[in-house]
C-alpha positions as CSV (number, residue, x, y, z in Angstrom):
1,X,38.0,92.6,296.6
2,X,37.3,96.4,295.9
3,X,40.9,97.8,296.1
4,X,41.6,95.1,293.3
5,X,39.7,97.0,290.9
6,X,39.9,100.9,291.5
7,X,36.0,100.4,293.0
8,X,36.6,104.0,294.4
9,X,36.7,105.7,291.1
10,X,33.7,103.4,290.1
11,X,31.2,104.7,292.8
12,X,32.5,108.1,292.2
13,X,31.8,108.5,288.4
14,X,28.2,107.3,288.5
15,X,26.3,104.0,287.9
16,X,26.5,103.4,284.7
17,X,29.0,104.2,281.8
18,X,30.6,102.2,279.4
19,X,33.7,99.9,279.7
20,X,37.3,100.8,280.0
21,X,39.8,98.1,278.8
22,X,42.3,99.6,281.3
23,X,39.7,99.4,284.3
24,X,38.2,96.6,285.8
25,X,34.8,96.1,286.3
26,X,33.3,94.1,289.3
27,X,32.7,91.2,287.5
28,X,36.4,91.2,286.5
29,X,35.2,91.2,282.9
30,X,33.0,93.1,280.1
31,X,29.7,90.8,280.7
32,X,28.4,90.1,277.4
33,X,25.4,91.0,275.7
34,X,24.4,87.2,274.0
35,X,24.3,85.2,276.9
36,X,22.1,88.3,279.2
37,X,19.6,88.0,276.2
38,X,19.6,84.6,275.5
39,X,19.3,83.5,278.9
40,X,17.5,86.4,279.8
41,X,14.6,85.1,276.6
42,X,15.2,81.5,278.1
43,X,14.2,81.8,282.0
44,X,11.4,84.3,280.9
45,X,10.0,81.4,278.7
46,X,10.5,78.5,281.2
47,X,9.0,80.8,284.1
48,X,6.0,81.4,281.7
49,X,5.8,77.9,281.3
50,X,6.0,76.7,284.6
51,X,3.1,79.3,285.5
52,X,1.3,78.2,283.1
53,X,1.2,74.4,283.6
54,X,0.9,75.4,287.7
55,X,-2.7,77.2,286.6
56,X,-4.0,74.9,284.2
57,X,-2.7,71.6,286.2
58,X,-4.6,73.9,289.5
59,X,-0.9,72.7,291.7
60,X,0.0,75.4,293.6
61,X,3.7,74.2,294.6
62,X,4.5,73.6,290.7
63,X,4.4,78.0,291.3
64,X,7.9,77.6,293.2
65,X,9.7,76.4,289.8
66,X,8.2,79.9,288.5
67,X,9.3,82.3,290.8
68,X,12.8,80.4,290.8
69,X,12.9,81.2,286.9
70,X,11.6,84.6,287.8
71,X,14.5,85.1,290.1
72,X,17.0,83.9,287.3
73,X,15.3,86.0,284.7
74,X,15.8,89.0,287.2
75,X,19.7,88.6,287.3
76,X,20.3,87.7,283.8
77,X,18.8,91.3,282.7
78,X,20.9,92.8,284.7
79,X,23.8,91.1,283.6
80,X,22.2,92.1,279.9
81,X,22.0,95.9,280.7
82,X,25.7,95.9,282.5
83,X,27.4,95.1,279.3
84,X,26.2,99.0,279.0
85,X,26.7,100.0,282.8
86,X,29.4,97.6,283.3
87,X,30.6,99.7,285.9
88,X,27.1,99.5,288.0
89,X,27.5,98.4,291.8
90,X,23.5,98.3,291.5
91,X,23.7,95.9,288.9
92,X,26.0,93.7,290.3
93,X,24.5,93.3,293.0
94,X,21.1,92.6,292.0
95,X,22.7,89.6,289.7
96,X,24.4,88.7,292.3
97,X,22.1,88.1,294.9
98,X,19.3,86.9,292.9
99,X,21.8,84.5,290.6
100,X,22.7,83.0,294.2
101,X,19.2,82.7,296.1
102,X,17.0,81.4,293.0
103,X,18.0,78.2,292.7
104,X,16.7,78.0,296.5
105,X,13.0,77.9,295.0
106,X,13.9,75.0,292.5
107,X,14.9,72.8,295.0
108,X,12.0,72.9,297.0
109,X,9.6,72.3,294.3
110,X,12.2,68.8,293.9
111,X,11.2,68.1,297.8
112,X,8.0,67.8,297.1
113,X,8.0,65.7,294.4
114,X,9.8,63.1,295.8
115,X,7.0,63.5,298.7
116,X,4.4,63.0,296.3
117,X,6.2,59.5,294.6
118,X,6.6,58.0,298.2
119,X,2.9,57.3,298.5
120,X,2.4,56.0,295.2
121,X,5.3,53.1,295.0
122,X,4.9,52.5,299.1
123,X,5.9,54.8,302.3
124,X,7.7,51.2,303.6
125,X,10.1,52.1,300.7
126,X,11.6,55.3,301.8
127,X,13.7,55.9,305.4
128,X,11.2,58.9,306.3
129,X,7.8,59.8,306.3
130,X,6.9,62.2,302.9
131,X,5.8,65.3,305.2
132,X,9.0,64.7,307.1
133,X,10.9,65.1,303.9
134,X,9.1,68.4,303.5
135,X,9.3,69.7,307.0
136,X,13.6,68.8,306.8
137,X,14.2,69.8,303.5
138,X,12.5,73.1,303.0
139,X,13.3,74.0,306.7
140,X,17.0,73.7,305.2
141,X,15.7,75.7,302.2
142,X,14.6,78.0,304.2
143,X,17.7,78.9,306.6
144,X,19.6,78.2,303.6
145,X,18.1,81.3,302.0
146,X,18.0,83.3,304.6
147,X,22.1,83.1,305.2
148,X,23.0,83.5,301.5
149,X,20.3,86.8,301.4
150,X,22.4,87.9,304.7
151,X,26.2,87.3,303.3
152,X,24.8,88.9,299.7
153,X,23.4,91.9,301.7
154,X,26.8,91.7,303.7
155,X,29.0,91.5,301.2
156,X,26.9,93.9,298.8
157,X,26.8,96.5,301.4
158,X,30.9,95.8,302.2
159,X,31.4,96.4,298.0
160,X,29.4,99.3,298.0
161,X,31.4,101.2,300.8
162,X,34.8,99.9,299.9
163,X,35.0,97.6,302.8
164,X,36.2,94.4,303.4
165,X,33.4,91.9,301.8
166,X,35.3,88.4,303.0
167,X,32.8,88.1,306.1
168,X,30.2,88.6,303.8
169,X,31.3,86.5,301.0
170,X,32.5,83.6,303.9
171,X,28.8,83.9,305.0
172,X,27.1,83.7,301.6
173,X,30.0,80.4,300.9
174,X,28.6,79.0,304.5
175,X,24.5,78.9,303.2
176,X,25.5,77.5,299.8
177,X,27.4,74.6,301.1
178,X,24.4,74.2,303.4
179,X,22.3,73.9,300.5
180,X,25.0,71.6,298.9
181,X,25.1,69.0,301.9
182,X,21.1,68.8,302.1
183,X,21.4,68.7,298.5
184,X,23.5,65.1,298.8
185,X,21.4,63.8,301.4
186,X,18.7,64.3,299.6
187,X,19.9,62.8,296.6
188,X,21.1,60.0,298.8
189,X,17.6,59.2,299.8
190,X,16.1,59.7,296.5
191,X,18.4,56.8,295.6
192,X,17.2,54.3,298.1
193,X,13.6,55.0,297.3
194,X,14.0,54.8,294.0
195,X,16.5,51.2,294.7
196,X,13.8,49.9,296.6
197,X,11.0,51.0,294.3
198,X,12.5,50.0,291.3
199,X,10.0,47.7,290.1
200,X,6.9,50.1,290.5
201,X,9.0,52.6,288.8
202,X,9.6,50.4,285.7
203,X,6.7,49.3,285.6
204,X,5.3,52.4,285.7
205,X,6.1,55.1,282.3
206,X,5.0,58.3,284.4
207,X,6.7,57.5,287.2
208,X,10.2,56.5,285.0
209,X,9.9,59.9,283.4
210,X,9.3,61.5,286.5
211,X,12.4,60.0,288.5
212,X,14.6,60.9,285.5
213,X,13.7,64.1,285.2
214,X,14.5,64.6,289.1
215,X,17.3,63.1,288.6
216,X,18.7,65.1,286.2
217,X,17.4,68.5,287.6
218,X,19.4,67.3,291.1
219,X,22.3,66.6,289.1
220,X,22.4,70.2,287.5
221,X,21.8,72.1,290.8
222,X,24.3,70.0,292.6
223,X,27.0,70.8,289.4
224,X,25.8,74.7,290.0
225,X,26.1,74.5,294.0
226,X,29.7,73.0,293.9
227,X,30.7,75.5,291.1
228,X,29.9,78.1,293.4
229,X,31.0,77.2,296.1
230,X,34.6,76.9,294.6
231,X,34.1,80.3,292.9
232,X,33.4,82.0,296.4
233,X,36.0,80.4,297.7
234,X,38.8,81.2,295.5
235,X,37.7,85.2,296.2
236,X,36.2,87.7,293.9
237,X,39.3,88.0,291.4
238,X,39.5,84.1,291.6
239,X,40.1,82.0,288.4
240,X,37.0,81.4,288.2
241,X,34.7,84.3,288.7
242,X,36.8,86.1,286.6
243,X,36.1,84.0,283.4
244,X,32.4,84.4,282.1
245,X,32.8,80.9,279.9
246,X,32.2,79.2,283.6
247,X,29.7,81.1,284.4
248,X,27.5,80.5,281.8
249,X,28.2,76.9,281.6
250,X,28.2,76.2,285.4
251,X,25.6,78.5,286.8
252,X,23.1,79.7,283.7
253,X,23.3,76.5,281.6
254,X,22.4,74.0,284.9
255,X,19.9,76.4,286.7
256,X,18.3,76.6,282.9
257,X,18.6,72.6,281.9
258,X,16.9,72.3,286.0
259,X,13.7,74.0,285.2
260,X,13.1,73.0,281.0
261,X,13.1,68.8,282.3
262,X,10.3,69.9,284.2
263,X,8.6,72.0,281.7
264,X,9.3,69.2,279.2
265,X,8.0,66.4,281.4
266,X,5.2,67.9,284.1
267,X,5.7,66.8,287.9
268,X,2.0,67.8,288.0
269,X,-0.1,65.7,284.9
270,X,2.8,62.4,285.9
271,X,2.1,62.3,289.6
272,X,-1.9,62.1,288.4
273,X,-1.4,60.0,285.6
274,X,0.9,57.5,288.0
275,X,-1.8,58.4,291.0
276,X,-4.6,56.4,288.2
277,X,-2.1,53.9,287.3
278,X,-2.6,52.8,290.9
279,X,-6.1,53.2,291.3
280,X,-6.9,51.1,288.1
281,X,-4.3,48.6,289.6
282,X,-6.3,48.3,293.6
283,X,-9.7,48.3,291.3
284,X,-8.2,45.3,288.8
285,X,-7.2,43.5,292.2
286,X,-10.6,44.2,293.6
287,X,-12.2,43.1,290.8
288,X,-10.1,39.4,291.0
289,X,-10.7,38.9,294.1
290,X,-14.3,39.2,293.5
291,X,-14.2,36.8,290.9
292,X,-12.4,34.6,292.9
């Protein structure tokens, strides 16, 4: 990767100065200023959001969708201020590392809420207890993180000496197809409780909302994770890292569309609304059976 682009020269002449059509840069393009700002306006608004509905619904965990749009906001101004420093090994390698390990957060908020839905439709609908889906799946979050931070640090530190970076590259590919393959097995279990509990879900407009909006959000971090890992894989002047178009529609648009379905429609306010639901419905039964 580094003797690709003339990275000697770019650690040599400073940080940060401005782009020269007839050098590369380390993204392999000029970033451009729109999307940084746009997306940069975006996360800072969905992050804002989700902190906000986390205080005034008092749910801690709904905190995790923050500080993943916190981590997304982080990279997308850096992305913003390279279009002037497009030159900046700092830069890229705060984008890149926290572009890679922030959808991390998302997903674990998405592990709890299917924890929370399993009691409410019926724990004989789902394969596994809901505090074993926790204990798996953010275990896997968890190691998952921890070897993309160690193959970004890797690879980072490889870029910044003008070393080889494939270990560290190989390492970061290795913890997001990690994260991919829990992402399909979770997804796959999501499926057969919501098969199974397909009439309490109908017949339930919280908990319909809420399983759509999980559905989607899976859907756009499991379009992000494959993206990426084809991107890593083809190397760092592969077809695709080298075109910002994929980037932004791939990585910035999903990660972005995965946190505004739950800003739009509250894990939080339809878990309670779904939790009364049920509670009307065993006091209604009650009541008959009373009568009766």
């Amino acid at each position: 990767m580094p003797s690709q682009f003339a990275q000697s020269r770019i650690l040599a002449e400073g940080t940060c100065r401005s782009y020269d059509a007839r050098e590369d840069t380390p993204y392999g393009y000029l970033p451009s200023i729109a999307p940084g700002v746009v997306f940069s306006i975006l996360f800072g608004f969905t992050m804002t959001w989700h902190a906000y509905l986390a205080f005034r619904t008092r749910t801690g965990w709904l905190s995790v969708f923050a500080v993943g749009a916190l981590g997304e906001l982080i990279g997308w101004i850096a992305r913003a201020v390279a279009t002037g420093c497009s030159y900046s090994v700092p830069l890229f390698e705060v984008q890149l590392s926290s572009l890679i390990i922030s959808p991390t957060f998302i997903t674990a908020g998405i592990y709890v809420i299917l924890s929370r839905i399993i009691p409410l439709v019926g724990t004989e609908k789902s394969p596994i207890r809901p505090r074993t889906y926790l204990f798996i799946f953010i275990t896997i979050d968890i190691i998952s993180l921890a070897i993309q931070a160690a193959g970004g640090g890797k690879a980072a530190a490889g870029f910044s000496k003008g070393t080889d970076t494939k270990v560290g590259t190989n390492i970061m590919v290795a913890g997001i197809i990690f994260q991919m393959v829990s992402i399909l097995v979770f997804e796959l279990l999501f499926c057969i409780v919501t098969f199974r509990a397909l009439p309490q879900i109908r017949a339930s407009k919280p908990l319909s909302l809420l399983s759509g909006a999980t559905t989607i959000s899976v859907a756009c971090i499991l379009v992000r994770s494959v993206y990426r890992t084809i991107e890593l894989l083809q190397g760092w002047r592969g077809y695709l890292i080298t075109r910002e178009r994929y980037f932004i529609a791939l990585d910035g648009a999903m990660i972005l569309a995965s946190l505004l379905v739950y800003n739009l429609l509250n894990p939080a306010e339809l878990l309670q609304k779904a939790d009364h639901e049920k509670v009307l419905e065993v006091e209604d039964g009650t009541h008959s059976n009373n009568e009766k």
